[in-house]
C-alpha positions in Angstrom: 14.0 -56.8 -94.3 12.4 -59.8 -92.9 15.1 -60.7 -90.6 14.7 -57.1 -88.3 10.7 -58.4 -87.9 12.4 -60.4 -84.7 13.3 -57.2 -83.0 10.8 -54.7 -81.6 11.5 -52.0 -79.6 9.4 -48.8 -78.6 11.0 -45.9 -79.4 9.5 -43.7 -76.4 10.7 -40.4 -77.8 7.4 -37.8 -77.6 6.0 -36.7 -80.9 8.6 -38.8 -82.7 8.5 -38.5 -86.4 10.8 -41.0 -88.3 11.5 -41.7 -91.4 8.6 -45.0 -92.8 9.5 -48.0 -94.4 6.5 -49.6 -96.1 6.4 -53.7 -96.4 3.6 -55.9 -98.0 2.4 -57.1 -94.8 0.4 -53.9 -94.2 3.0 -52.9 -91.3 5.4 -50.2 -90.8 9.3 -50.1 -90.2 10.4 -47.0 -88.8 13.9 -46.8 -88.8 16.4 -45.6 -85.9 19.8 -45.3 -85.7 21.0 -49.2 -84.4 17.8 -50.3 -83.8 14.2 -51.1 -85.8 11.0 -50.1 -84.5 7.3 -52.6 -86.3 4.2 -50.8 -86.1 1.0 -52.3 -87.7 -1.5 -49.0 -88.3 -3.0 -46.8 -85.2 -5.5 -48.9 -83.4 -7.3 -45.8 -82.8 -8.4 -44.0 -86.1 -11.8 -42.0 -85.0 -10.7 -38.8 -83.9 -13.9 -38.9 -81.2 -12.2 -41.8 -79.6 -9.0 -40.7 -79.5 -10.4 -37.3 -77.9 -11.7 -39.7 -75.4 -8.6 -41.5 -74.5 -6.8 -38.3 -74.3 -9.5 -36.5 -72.2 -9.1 -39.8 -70.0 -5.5 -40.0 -69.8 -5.8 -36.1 -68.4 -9.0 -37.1 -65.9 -6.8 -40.0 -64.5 -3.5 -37.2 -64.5 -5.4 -34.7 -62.4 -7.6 -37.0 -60.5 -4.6 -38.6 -59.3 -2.5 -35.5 -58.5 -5.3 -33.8 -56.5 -5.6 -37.4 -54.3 -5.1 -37.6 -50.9 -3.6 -41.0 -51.2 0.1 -41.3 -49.6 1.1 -43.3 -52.6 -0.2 -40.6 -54.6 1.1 -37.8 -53.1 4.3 -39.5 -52.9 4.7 -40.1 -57.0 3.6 -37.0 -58.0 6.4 -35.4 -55.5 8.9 -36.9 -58.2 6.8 -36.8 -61.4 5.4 -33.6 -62.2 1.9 -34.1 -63.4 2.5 -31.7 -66.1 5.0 -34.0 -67.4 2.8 -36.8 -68.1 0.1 -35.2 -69.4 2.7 -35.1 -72.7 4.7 -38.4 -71.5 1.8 -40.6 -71.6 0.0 -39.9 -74.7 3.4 -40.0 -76.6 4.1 -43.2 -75.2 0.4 -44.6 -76.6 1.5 -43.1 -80.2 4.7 -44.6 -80.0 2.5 -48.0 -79.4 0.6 -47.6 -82.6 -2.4 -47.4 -80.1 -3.0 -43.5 -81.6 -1.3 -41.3 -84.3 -0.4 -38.1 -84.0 0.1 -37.7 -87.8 -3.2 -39.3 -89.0 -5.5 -37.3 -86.3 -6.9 -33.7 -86.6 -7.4 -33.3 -83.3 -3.8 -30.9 -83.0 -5.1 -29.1 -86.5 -8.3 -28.2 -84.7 -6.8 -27.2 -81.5 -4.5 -25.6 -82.6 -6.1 -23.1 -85.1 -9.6 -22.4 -83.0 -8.9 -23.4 -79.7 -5.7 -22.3 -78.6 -6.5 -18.5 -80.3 -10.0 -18.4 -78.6 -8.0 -19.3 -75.0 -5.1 -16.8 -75.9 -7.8 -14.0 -76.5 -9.7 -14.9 -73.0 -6.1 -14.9 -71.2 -5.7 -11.4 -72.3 -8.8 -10.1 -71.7 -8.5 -10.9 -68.1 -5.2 -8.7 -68.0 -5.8 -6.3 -65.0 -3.5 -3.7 -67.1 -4.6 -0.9 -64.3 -3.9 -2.7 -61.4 -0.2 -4.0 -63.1 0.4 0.3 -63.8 -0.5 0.6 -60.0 2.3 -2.1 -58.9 4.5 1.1 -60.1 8.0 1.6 -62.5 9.6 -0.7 -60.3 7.9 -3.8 -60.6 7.0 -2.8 -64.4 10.6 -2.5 -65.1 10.9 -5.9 -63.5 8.8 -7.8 -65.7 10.2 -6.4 -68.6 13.7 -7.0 -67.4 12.8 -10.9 -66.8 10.6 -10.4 -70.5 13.9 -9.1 -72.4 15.8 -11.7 -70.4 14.9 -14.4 -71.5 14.6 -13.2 -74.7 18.1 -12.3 -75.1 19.2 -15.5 -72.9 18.6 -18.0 -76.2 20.5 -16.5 -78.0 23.4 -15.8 -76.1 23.6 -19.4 -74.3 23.4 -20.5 -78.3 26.6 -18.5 -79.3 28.4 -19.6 -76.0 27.9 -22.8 -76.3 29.0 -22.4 -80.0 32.4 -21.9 -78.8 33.6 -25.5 -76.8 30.7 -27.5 -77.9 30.0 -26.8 -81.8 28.3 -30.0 -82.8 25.3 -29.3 -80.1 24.0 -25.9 -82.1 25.2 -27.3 -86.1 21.7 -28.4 -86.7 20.0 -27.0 -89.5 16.2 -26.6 -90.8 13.7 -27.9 -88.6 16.5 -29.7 -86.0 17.9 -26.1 -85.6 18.3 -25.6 -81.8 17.5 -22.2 -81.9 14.1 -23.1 -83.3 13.5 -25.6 -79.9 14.9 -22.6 -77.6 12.2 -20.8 -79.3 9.1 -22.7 -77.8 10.8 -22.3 -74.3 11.2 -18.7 -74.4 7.2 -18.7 -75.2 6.6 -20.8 -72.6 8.5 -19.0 -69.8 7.1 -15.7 -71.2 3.6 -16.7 -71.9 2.9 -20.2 -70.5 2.1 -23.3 -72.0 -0.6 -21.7 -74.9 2.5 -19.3 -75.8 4.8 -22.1 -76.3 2.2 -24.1 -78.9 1.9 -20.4 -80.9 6.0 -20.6 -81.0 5.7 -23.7 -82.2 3.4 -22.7 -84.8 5.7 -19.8 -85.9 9.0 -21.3 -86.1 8.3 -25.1 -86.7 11.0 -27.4 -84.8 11.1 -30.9 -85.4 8.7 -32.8 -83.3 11.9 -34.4 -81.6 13.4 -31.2 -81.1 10.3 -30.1 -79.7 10.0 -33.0 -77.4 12.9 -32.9 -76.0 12.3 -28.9 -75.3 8.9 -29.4 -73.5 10.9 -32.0 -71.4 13.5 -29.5 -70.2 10.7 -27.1 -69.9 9.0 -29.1 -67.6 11.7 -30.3 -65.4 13.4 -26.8 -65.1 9.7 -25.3 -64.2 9.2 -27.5 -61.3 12.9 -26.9 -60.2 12.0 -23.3 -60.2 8.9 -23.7 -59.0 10.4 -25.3 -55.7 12.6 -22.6 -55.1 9.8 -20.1 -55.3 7.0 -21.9 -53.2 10.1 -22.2 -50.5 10.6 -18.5 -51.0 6.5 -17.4 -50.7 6.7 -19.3 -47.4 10.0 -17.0 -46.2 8.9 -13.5 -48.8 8.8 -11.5 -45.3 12.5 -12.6 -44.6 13.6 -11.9 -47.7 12.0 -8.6 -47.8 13.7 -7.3 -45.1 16.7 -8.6 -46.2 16.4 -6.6 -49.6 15.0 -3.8 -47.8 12.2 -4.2 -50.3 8.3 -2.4 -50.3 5.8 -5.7 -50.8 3.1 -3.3 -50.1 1.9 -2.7 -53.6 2.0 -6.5 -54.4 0.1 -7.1 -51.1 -2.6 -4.4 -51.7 -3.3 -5.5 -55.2 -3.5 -9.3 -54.2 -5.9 -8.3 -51.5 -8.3 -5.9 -53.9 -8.1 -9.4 -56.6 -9.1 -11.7 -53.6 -12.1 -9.0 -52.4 -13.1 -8.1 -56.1 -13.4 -12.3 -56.9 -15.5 -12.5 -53.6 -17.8 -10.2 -54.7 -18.5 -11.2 -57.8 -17.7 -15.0 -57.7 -20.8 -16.6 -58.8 -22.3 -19.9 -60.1 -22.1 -19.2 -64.0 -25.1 -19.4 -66.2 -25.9 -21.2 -69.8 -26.0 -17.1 -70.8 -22.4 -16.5 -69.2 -20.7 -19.6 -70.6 -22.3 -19.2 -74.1 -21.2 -15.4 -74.0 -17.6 -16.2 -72.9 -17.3 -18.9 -75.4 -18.5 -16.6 -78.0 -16.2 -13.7 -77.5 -13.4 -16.1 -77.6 -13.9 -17.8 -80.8 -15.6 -14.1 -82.3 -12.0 -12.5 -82.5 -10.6 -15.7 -83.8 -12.6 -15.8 -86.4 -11.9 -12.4 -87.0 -8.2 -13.1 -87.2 -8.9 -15.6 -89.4 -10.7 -13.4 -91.3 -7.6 -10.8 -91.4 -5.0 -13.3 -92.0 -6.6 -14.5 -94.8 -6.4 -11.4 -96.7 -3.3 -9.8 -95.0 -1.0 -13.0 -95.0 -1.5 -13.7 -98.6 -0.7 -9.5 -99.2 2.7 -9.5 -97.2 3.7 -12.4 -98.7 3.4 -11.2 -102.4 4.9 -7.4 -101.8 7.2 -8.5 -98.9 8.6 -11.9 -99.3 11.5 -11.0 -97.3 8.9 -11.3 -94.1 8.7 -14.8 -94.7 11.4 -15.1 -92.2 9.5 -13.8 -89.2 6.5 -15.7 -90.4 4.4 -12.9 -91.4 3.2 -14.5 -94.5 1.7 -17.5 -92.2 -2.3 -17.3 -92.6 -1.7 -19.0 -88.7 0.9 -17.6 -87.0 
């Protein structure tokens, strides 16, 4: 294997998992198809510096993004900011510099800190002032809901037709698994899509690769809809639609933050942060006893991952 030392080449594929090759030097082959990739170990082993570098990489991202620079403004018109927040610490695992696989960072964020935020998304639900938006914009949401729910699936068995060898992958590479995680994220945002991820386990490729087209297809969409917010009185008339409600309810959010926006205390924060992590731990607490239960009496659930203690 000595003679493939000469060749190194990054392999700047997010989250990439490959198979390992072990050699007496201490260093790592990871082997791709046509190509060899050396890595010594991670550079980076303490999890409280590698929070640092990724807390940094994310200061620099927004930092950036929020600048009134030209140059500045200019890049991130092409690069979505989003994008690199993922793109950027991939590339420094794919250096060696960090490792995904030896850190417990994701572990931890995943299991306390992405329940406690999913809990304190919810609780800010105004579910009264959605009911007031009335059956048609209810139905609406739903609609879009369903929609992309039943969209996967159906652009799967399509495509399954002319193009066989894109949806014959199997286990974790299963497409369906990566479509998945997008359906979460286009339902539930960006904490939804980790919890899919959770549940129905793609590859870390596969997963890669989905958050990319994620990404890209957001800010596509998200182009088309700030152009339509600046024209939504056009296209209103047009549709011979009633914005009213939608108007009404932004305005009574906008008056009912003024009134009680306020500088947040040591009391506040410390009360939030409790009642987030408080009915996590009470999941926990559940999972631990139901998981265990359904998996014994109803195996057959394994499927939709109710035996998972997690997710």
């Amino acid at each position: 294997m000595s003679d493939k030392y000469n060749l190194f080449s990054v392999y700047f594929h997010p989250f990439a998992q490959l198979p390992k090759y072990n050699v007496d030097s201490g260093l790592t082959i990871q082997k791709i198809p046509n190509m060899y990739t050396l890595f010594a170990a991670p550079v980076f082993t303490n999890d409280a510096v590698v929070l640092g570098i990724l807390l940094l990489i994310l200061a620099f991202i927004f930092v950036t993004s929020n600048s009134d620079n030209p140059k500045w403004q200019k890049f991130y018109t092409f690069v979505p900011s989003l994008l690199l927040c993922y793109f950027i610490p991939s590339i420094f695992n794919s250096l060696g510099l960090i490792s995904g696989e030896e850190s417990n960072l994701y572990f931890v964020a995943s299991r306390y800190l992405l329940p406690a935020s999913l809990v304190l998304l919810t609780l800010s639900i105004d579910f009264k002032g959605i009911i007031g938006l009335g059956p048609k914009a209810i139905i609406m949401f739903l609609a879009g809901t369903v929609g992309i729910m039943i969209g996967g699936p159906l652009a799967l068995i399509t495509v399954s037709y002319f193009a066989p060898e894109m949806t014959a992958g199997a286990g974790p590479e299963a497409l369906w698994r990566g479509l998945s995680t997008i359906a979460g994220s286009w339902i539930g945002g960006g904490a939804n899509q980790t919890a899919m991820f959770e549940v129905f386990d793609p590859s870390a490729d596969l997963f890669s690769a989905m958050v990319t087209v994620d990404i890209i297809v957001a800010n596509i969409w998200l182009a088309f809809l700030l152009y339509g917010a600046g024209i939504s009185e056009k296209i209103d008339a047009w549709f011979k639609a009633d914005a009213s409600p939608i108007t009404e309810l932004r305005k009574k959010i906008e008056d009912y933050r003024a009134n009680v926006a306020k500088i947040p205390t040591l009391a506040d924060i410390t009360t939030i942060v409790a009642v987030g992590f408080v009915i996590t731990a009470i999941g926990h607490l559940g999972a631990d006893a139901i998981a265990p239960w359904i998996g014994e009496n109803f195996p057959q659930l394994s499927n939709l991952s109710l035996d998972s203690e997690f997710f």
